[in-house]
C-alpha positions as CSV (number, residue, x, y, z in Angstrom):
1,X,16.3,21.8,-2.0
2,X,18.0,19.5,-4.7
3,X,16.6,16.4,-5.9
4,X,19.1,14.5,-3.7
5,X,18.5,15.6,-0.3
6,X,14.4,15.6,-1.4
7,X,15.2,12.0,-2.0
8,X,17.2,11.4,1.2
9,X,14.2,13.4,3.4
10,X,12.2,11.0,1.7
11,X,14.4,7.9,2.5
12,X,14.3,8.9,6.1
13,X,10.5,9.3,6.3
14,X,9.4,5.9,4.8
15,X,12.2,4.1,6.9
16,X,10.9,5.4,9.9
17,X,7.2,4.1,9.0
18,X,5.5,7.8,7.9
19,X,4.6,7.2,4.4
20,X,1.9,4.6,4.2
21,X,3.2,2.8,1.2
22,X,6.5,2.1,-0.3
23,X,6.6,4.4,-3.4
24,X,9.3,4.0,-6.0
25,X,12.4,6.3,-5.5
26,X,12.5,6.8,-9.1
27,X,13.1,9.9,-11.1
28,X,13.1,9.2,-14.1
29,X,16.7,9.7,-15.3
30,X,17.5,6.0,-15.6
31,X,21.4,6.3,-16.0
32,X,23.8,3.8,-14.3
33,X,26.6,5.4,-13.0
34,X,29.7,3.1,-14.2
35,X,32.2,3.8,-11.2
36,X,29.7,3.6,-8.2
37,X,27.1,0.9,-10.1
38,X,24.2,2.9,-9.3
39,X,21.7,5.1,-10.7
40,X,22.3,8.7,-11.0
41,X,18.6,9.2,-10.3
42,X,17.3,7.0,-7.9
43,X,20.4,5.6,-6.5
44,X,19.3,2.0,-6.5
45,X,21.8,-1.0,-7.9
46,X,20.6,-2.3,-11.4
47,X,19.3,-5.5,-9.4
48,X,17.3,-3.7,-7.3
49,X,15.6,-2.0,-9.7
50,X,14.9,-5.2,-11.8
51,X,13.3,-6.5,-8.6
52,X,11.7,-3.7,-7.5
53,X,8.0,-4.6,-8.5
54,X,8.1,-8.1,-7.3
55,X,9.7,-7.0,-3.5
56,X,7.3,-7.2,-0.5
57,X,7.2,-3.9,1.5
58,X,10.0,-4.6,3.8
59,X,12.2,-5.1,1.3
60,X,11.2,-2.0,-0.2
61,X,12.0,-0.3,2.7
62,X,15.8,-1.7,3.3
63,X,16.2,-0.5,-0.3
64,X,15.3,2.8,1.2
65,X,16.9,2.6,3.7
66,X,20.4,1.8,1.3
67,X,19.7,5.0,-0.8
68,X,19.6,6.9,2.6
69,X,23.0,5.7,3.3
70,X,24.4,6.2,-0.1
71,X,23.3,9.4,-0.4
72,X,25.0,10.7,2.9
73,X,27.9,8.6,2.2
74,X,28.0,10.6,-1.3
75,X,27.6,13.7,0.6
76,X,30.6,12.6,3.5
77,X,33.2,12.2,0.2
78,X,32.2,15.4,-1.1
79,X,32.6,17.3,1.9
């Protein structure tokens, strides 16, 4: 399974409530994508990693819940 749909699995599951606490989605690459604005990693906005340690848990999770959507609307262009 690549990196992306592990990350998209995990998207789904925190979303939904069944992992405990709101991890970071990062993977350590840490490169912004120019054309989409996003990181080719983690799939997060600049901004929203800047934030990320000083967002309460429910913000974490519609974060989530945006990389969960990019991702499959990434995977709807490619298809």
């Amino acid at each position: 399974m690549s990196a992306t749909r592990r990350l998209a699995t995990r998207a789904r599951l925190i979303c939904a409530g069944l992992d405990g606490d709101v991890p970071s989605p990062c993977l350590s690459v840490c490169r912004m994508d120019p054309a989409r604005q996003l990181c080719e990693g983690c799939f997060r906005t600049i901004d929203e990693i800047a934030a990320w340690s000083r967002m309460r848990d429910e913000a974490k999770r519609e974060v989530w819940e945006a990389i969960g959507q990019r991702i499959a609307s990434m995977e709807e262009d490619r298809a």
